[in-house]
N, C-alpha and C positions, 0 to 999 in steps of 0.2 A: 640633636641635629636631624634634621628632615632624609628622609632614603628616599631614594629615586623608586618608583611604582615598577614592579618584577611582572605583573602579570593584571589579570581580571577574572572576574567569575562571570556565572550567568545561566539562572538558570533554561534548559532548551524549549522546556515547556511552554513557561510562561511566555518566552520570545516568540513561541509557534503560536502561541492564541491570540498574537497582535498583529498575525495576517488574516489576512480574510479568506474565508473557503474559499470564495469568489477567486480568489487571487491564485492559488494554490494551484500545481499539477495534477490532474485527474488522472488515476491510475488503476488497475484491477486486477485483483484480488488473485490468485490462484492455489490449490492445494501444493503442496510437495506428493509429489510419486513420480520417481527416478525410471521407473517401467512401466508406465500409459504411456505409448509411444504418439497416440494421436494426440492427449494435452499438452505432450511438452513440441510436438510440430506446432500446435495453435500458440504457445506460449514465443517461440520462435517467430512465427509470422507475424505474432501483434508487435512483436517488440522491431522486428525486419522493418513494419508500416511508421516506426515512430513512435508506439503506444509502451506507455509504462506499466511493467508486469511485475507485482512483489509476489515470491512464493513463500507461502508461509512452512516453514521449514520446521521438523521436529521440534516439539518443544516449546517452543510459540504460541500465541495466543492470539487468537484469529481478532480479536476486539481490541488487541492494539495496531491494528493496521487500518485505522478512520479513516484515511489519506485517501484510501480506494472506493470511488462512489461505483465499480462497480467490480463484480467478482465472476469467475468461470465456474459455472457446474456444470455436473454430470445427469441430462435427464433424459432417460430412453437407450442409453449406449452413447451418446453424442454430446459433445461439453458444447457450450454455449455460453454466452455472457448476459449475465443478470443484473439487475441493481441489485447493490447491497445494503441491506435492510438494515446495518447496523449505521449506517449513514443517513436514513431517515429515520430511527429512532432518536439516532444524538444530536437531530439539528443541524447537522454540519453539509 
């Protein structure tokens, strides 16, 4: 006898490589440090303006977060926003 479908699968990967970069939210990139008190006010204000801010948190692997064409460093004492290079290596 035929059973009624319980669920589906899918995997999230494959589903994500059938949007287009184009299409996707631009967001960027930030370290984790819980005590730079100016990154995480700049981290606050971008996200205040509407911009998407991922922190790459312990443990993590800064090269799976594609998603962010651009990222904040640290140059001179002063964080700033960069492209991220790992974005124009992979094409995306």
């Amino acid at each position: 006898r035929a059973r009624q479908a319980t669920g589906f699968s899918f995997d999230l990967k494959q589903l994500a490589s059938l949007v287009h970069s184009n299409d996707r939210p631009k967001a960027i990139l930030a370290p984790w440090c819980p005590t730079d008190h100016a990154l995480n006010e700049i981290i606050a204000r971008l996200r205040a303006e509407g911009t998407i801010v991922i922190v790459v948190l312990p443990g993590e692997n800064e090269q799976n977060s594609i998603c962010c064409d651009h990222k904040l460093v640290c140059r001179n004492n002063q964080w700033e926003i960069a492209e991220n290079s790992i974005i124009k290596e992979s094409g995306r």
